[in-house]
C-alpha positions in Angstrom: -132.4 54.4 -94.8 -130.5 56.6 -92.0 -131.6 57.1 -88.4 -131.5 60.6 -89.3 -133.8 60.2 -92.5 -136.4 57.7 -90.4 -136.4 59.9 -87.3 -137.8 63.0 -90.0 -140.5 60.9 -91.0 -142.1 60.5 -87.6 -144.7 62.9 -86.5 -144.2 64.7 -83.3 -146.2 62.4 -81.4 -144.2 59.3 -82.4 -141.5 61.7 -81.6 -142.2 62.6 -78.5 -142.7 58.9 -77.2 -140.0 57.9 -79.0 -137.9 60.1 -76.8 -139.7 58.8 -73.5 -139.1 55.6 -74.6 -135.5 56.2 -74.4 -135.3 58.2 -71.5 -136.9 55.2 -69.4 -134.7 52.8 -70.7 -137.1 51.1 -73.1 -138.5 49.8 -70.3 -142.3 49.6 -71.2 -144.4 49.4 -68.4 -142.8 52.9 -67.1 -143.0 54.7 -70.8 -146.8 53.7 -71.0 -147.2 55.2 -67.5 -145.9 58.5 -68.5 -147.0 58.7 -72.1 -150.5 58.2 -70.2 -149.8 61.1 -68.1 -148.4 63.5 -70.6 -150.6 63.1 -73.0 -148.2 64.7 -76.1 -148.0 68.0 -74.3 -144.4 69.7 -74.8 -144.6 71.2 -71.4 -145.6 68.1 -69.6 -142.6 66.1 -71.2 -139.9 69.1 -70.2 -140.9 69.0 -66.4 -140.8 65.1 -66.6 -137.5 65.3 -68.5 -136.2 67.4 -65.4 -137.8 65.4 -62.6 -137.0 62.1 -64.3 -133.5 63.4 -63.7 -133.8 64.2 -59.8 -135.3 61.1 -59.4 -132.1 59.3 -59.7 -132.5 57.6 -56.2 -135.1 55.7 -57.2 -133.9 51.9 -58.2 -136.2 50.7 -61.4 -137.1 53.1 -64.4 -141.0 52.5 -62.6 -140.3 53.6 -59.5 -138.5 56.7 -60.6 -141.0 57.5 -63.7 -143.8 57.0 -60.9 -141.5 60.0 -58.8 -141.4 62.6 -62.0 -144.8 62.4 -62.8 -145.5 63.3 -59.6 -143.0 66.2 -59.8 -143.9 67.1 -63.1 -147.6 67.3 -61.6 -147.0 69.8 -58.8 -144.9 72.0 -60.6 -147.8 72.0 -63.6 -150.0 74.7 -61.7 -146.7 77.3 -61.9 -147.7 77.4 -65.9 -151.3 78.3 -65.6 
């Protein structure tokens, strides 16, 4: 089976923490701390995406997940 053939048979959850997953480096401890905080919402992961990538400072995928969540938190009140 392709990649491209398994990654259609995920649902958009699995999707969506599949690309967190990846953005952190498949390093757990910081996808389960901001699959906790998105919660599946598209917006959430889009301001996380972008934060995740100002964060670049930070020195462990942790440290700079813990940094775009925050991010990703204050800008949330700009969508309501």
């Amino acid at each position: 089976m392709s990649d491209v053939t398994a990654q259609t048979d995920l649902t958009s959850q699995q999707q969506l923490r599949l690309e967190i997953l990846s953005l952190v480096q498949y390093d757990t401890a910081a996808a389960k701390k901001a699959i906790d905080d998105i919660a599946d919402d598209p917006l959430k992961l889009e301001l996380f995406k972008r934060q995740y990538t100002l964060a670049q400072s930070e020195p462990t995928a942790v440290s700079r997940t813990t940094k775009a969540l925050q991010g990703m938190k204050e800008a949330l009140p700009l969508f309501e």
